[in-house]
C-alpha positions as CSV (number, residue, x, y, z in Angstrom):
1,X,-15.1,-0.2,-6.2
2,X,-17.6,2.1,-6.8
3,X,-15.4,5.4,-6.2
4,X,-13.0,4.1,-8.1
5,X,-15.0,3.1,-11.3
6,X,-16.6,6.8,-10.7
7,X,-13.0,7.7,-11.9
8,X,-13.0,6.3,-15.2
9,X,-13.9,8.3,-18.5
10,X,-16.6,5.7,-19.6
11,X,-16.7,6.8,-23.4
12,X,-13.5,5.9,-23.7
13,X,-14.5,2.2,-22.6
14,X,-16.5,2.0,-24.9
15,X,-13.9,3.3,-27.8
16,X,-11.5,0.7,-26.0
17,X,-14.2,-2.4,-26.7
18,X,-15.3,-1.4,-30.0
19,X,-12.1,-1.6,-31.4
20,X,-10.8,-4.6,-29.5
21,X,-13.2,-6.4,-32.3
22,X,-13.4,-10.2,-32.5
23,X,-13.0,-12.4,-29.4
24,X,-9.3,-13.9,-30.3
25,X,-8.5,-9.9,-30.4
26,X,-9.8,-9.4,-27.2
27,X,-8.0,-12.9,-25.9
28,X,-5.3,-11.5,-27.2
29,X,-5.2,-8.1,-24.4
30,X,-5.5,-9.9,-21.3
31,X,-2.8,-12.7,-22.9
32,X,-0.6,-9.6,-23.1
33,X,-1.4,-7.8,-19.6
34,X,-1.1,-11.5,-18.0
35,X,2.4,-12.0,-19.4
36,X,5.9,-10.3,-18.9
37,X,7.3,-6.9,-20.1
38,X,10.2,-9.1,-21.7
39,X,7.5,-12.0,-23.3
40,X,6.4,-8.5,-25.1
41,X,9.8,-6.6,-26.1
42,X,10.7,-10.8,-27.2
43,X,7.2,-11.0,-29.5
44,X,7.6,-7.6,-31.0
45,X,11.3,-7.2,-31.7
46,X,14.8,-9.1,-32.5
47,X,17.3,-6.4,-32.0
48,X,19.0,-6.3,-28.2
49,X,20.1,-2.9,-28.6
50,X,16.0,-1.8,-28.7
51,X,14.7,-4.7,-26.7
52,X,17.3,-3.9,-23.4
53,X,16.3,-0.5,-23.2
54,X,12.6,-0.9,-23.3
55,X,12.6,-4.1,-21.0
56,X,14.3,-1.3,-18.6
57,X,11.4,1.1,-19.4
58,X,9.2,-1.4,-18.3
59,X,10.3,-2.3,-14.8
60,X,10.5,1.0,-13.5
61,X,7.3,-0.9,-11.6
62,X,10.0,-2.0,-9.6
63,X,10.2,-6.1,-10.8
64,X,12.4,-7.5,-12.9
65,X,11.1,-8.1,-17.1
66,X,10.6,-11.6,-16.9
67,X,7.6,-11.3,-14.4
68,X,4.7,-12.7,-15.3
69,X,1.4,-10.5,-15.3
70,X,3.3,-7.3,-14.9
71,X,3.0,-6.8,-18.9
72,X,1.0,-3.9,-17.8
73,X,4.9,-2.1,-17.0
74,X,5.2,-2.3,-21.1
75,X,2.0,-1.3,-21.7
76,X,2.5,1.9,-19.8
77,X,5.5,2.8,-22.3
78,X,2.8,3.9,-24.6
79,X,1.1,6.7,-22.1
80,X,5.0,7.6,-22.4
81,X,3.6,8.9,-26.1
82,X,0.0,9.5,-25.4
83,X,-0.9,11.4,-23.6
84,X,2.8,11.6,-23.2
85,X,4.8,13.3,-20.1
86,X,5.1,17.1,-19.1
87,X,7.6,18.9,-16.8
88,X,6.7,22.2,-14.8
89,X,9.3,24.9,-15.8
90,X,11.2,25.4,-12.5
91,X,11.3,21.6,-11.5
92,X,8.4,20.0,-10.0
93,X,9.1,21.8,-6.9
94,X,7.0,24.0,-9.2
95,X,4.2,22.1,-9.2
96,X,4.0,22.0,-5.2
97,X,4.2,26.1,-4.8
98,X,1.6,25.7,-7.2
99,X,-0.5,24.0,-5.1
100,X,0.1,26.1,-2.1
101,X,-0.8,29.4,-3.9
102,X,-3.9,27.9,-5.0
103,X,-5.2,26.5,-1.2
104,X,-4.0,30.0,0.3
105,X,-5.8,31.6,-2.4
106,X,-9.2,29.8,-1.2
107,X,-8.0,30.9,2.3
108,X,-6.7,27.2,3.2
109,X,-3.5,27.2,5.8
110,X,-1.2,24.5,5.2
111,X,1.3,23.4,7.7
112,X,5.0,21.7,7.5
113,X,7.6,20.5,9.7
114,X,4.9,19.0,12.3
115,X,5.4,15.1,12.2
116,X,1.6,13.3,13.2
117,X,2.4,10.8,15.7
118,X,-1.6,9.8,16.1
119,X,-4.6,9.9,14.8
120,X,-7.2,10.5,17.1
121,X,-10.2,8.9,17.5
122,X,-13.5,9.9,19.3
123,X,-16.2,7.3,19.1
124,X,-15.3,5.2,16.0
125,X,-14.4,8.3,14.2
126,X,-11.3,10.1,13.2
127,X,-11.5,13.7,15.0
128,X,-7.8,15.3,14.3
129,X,-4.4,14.5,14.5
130,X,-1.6,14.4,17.2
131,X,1.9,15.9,15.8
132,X,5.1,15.8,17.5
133,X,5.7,18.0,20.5
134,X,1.8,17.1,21.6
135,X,0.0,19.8,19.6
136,X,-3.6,18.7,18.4
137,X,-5.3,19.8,15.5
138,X,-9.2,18.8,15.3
139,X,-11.4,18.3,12.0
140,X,-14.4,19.6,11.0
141,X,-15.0,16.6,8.5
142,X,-12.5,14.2,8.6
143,X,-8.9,13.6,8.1
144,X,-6.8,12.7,4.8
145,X,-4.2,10.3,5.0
146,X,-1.7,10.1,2.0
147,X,1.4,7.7,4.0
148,X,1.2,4.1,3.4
149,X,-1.8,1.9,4.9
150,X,0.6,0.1,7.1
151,X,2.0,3.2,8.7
152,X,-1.1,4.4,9.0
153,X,-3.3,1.5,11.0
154,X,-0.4,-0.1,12.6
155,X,2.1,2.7,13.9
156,X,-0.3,5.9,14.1
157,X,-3.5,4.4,15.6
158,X,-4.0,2.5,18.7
159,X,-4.7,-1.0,18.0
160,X,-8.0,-1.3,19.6
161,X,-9.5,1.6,17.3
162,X,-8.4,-0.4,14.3
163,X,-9.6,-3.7,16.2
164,X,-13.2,-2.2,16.6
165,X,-13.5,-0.8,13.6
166,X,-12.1,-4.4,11.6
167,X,-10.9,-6.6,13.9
168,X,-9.0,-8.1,10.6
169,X,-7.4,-5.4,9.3
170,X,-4.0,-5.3,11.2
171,X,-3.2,-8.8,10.5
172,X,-4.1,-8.8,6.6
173,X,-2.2,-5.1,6.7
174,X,0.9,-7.6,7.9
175,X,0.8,-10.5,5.5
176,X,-1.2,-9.9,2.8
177,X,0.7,-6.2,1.8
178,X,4.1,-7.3,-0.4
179,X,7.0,-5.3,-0.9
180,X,10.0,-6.7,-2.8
181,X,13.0,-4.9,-0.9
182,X,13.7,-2.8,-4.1
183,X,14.5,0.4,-4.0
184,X,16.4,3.4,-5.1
185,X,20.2,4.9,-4.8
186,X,19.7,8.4,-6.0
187,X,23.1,10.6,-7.3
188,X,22.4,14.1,-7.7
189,X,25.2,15.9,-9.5
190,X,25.7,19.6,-10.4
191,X,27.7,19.8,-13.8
192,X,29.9,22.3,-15.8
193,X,29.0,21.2,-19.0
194,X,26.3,19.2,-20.3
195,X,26.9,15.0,-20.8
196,X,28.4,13.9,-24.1
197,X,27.4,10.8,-25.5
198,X,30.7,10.9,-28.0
199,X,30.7,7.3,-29.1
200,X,26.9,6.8,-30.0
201,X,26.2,9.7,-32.5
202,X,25.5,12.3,-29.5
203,X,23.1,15.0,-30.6
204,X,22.1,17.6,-27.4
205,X,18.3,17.0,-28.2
206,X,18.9,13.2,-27.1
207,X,19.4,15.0,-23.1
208,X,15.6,16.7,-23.2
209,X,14.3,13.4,-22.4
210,X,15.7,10.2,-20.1
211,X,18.4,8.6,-20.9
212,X,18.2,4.3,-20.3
213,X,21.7,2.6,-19.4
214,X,20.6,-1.0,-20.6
215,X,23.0,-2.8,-22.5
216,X,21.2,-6.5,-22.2
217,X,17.8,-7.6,-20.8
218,X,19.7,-10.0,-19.0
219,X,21.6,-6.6,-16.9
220,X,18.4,-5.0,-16.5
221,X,17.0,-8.6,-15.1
222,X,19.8,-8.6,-12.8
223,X,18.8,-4.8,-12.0
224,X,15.7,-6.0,-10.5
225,X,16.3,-9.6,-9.4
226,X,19.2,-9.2,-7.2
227,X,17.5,-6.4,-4.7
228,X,15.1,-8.7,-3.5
229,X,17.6,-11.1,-2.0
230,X,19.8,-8.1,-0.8
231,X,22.4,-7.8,-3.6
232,X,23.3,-4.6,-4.8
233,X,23.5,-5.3,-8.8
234,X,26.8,-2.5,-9.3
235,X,28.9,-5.0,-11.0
236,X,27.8,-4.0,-13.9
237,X,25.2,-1.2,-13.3
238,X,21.9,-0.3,-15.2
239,X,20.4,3.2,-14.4
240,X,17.8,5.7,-15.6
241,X,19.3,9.2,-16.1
242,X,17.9,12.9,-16.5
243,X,19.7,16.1,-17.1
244,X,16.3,18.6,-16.9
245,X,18.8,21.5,-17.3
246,X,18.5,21.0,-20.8
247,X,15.0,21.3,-21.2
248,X,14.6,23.3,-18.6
249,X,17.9,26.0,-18.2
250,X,16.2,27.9,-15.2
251,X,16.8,25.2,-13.1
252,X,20.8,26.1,-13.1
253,X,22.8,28.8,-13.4
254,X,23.7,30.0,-17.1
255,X,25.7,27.7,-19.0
256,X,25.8,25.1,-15.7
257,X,23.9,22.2,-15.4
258,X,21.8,19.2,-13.0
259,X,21.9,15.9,-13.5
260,X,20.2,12.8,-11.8
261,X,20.9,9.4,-11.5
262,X,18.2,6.5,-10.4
263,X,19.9,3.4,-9.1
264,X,17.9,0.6,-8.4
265,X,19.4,-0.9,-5.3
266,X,18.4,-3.4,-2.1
267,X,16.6,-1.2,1.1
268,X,18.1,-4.1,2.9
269,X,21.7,-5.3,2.3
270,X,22.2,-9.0,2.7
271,X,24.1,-10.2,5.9
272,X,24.3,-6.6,7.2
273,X,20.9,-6.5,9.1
274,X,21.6,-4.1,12.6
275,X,24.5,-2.3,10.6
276,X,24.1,1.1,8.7
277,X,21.3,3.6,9.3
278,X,18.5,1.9,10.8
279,X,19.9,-1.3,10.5
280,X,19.7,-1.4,7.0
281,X,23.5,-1.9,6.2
282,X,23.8,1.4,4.3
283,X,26.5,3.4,5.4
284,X,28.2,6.6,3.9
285,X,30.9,4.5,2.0
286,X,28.9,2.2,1.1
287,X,26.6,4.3,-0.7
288,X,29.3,6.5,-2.2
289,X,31.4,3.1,-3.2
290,X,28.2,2.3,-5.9
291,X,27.7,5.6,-6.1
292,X,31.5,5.5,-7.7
293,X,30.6,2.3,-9.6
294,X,27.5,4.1,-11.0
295,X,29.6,7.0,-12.2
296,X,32.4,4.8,-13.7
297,X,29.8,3.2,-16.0
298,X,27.9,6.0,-17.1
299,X,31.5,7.3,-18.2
300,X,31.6,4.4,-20.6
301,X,28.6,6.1,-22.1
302,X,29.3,9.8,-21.7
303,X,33.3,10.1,-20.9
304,X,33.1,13.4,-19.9
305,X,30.8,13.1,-16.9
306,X,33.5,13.1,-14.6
307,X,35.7,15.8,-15.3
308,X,32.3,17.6,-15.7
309,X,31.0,17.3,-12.2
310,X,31.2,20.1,-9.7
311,X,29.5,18.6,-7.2
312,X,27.4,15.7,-5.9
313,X,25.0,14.1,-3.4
314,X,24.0,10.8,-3.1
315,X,21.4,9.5,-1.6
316,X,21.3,5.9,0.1
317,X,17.7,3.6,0.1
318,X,17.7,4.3,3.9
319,X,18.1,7.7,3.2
320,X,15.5,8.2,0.8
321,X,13.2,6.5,3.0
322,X,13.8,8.4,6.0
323,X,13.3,11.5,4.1
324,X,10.1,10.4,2.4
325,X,8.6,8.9,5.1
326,X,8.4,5.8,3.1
327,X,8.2,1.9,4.6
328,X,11.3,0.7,4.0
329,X,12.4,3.4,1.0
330,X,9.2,1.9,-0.8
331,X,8.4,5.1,-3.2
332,X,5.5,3.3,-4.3
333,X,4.1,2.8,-0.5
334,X,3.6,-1.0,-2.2
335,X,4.6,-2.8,-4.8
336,X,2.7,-2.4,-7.3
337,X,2.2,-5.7,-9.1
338,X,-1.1,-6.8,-10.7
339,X,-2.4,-8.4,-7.3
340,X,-1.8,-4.9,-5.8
341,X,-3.6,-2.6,-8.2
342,X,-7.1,-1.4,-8.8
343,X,-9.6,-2.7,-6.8
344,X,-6.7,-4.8,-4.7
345,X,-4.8,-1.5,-3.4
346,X,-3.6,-1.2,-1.4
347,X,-6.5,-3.7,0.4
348,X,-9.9,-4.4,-1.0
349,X,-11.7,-3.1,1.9
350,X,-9.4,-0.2,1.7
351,X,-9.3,0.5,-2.4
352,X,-12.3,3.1,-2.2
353,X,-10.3,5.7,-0.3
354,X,-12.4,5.4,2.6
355,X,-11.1,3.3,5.4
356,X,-13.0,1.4,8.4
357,X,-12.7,4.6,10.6
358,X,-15.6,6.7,9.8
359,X,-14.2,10.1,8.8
360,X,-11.1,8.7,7.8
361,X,-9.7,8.6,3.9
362,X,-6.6,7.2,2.2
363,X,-4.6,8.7,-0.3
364,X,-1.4,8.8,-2.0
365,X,0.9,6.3,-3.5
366,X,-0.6,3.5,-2.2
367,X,-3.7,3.8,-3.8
368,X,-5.5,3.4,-7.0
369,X,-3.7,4.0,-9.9
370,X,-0.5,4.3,-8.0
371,X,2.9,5.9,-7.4
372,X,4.4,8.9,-10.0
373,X,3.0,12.5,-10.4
374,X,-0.3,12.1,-11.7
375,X,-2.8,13.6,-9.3
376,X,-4.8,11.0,-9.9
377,X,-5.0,9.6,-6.2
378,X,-5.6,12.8,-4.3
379,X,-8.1,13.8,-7.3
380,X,-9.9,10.6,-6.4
381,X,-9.7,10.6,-2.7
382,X,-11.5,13.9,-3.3
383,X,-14.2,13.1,-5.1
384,X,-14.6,10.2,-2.3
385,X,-14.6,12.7,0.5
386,X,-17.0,15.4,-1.3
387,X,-19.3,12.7,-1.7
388,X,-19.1,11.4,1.8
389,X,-20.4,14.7,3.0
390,X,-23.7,14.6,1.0
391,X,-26.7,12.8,2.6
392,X,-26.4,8.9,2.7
393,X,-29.8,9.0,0.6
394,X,-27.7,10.8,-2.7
395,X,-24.9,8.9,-1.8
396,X,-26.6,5.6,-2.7
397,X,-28.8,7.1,-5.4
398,X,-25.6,8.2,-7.1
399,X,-24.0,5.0,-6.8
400,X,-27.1,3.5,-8.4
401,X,-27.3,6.1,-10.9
402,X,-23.5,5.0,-11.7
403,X,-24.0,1.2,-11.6
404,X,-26.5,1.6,-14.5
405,X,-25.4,4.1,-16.8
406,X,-21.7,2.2,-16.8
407,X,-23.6,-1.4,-17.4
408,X,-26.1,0.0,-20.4
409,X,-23.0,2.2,-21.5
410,X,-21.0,-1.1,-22.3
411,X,-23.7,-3.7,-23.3
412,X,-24.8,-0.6,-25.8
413,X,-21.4,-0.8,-27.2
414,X,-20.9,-4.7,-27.3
């Protein structure tokens, strides 16, 4: 708890309880983050046409609106305006070369296409990693782990490591971590010309952002609801959509164009279990039959889309999975509902980015704050790991130093 709270900009705390005011006010936030994203669009607005749209904004968590104390989905709309959101010209690929110039600058080597099949232990301690093909590659101070917890403890480690270092930890890795079966059916599509929204006053500027196929929040319920039993909601298809062409016109040959589509969609299809890749049920017409059903209902929106495409690829939950290394196509490495946030993610004993295994840190996805491109996990796995190489003597005198300033800083302000 204490690396994570190390994370937080306490000033702005304080701003956030001094204007909070009187107690009903205060009653009032944790009403809010304890209630649904569509309790919220319902209380602030009558029009379906606005209220559809944003309840689909909302559960890009990954659960459907009416869900109680996942408010917090809504709430996140507003970072959507401040700080707001930023692409890297280029396409986030962008951001990654970014990356690697900077750790080859400070003379770092950074390796791909070597799958770790174990983590090695010497002693209680995490020493290096095993890749495929049985080459071994031994740390100096530890190793960083940014795959799911699950993956992790219970397919990269041998079980009596984990045993002896938490003799609980496999079991609560098993039951207490929840994923929901949602997922995503992504359509990639290269376009002559960019989409036209013809019957909704179409202006180009509308394409610089994302575009929210939402007609009801009863679809977008449907959207979300269905997955989890293994439906695949294409009967009448919501979707998230981004042409970054049009914002970004490097990203495609002149006067050509990208588009993406994001489908929520079942990792597991109901009564198909052993069928498809990996048992999932997802087969290549099956994913190009939604895929199909997709297209045909953005066309309602923008007729042209068809005509318009060049190409495509589509890209089935199993797919996505497989190539993201993901638990069953889980983006978000776990779900990330209240119970699994903050100090709950992915596992209390596990939230501070250190793990059981001395020497052994947890990043990515699966921690605190969570999934997108935010930096904000491997930033605060960092700071855990720079810390853990001081003395244990500053360690816990910065931790006290922490504890304090944090408790006078808020009691000063209430």
């Amino acid at each position: 708890m204490i690396d994570i709270a190390g994370n937080y900009d306490f000033q702005k705390i304080k701003d956030l309880f001094s204007v909070l005011g009187p107690p009903n006010k205060t009653l009032d936030l944790f009403r809010t983050i304890l209630s649904s994203a569509e309790d919220n669009v319902n209380e602030w607005f009558d029009s379906e046409f606005l209220k559809a749209p944003l309840a689909r904004l909302a559960s890009e968590l990954g659960a459907p609106p009416s869900q109680k104390m996942l408010a917090i989905g809504a709430i996140m709309m507003a970072m959507r305006h401040h700080p707001g959101m930023a692409r890297p010209v280029g396409g986030t690929g962008a951001l990654v070369t970014a990356l690697l110039n900077l750790v080859h600058t400070l003379g770092g080597t950074i390796l791909t296409d070597r799958a770790v099949e174990k983590i090695l232990i010497d002693e209680g301690r995490a020493v290096g990693v095993r890749v495929k093909g049985g080459t071994e590659y031994r740390a100096k101070h530890g190793v960083i782990s940014n795959i799911d917890a699950k993956r992790l403890f219970l397919n990269l480690m041998d079980d009596s490591d984990v045993d002896e270092a938490d003799p609980d930890l496999r079991d609560r890795l098993e039951r207490r971590i929840i994923n929901n079966n949602e997922t995503i059916l992504k359509i990639d599509c290269a376009l002559s010309e960019p989409l036209r929204f013809e019957h909704h006053n179409h202006q180009d500027r509308y394409l610089i952002g994302s575009v929210l196929i939402a007609d009801s929040v009863k679809q977008v319920e449907t959207a979300h609801s269905d997955p989890a039993i293994g439906k695949i909601p294409d009967s009448d298809p919501s979707m998230y959509v981004v042409m970054p062409t049009m914002l970004d016109p490097t990203m495609a040959p002149e006067g050509k164009h990208t588009l993406w589509i994001e489908f929520f969609a079942p990792y597991q299809v109901e009564n198909s279990q052993g069928t498809g890749l990996h048992g999932t049920g997802w087969t290549d017409e099956l994913k190009n039959k939604v895929a199909d059903r997709v297209i045909d209902k953005l066309a309602d929106y923008a007729p042209n889309v068809k005509n318009a495409i060049i190409a495509r690829r589509v890209e089935s939950p199993a797919e996505l999975g497989e190539r993201l290394g993901a638990l069953k196509g889980n983006y978000y490495h776990i779900d990330m509902s209240l119970e699994q946030m903050m100090f709950f993610r992915p596992l209390p004993e596990l939230a501070s980015y250190k793990t059981p295994i001395e020497g052994l840190f947890l990043s990515g996805a699966g921690t605190h704050p969570g999934g997108s491109i935010s930096g904000m996990p491997g930033r605060n796995c960092a700071r855990a790991f720079l810390q853990n190489q001081n003395s244990l003597t500053s360690a816990l005198k910065g931790a006290r130093d922490s504890i304090q300033s944090t408790v006078q800083s808020v009691f000063e302000t209430l």
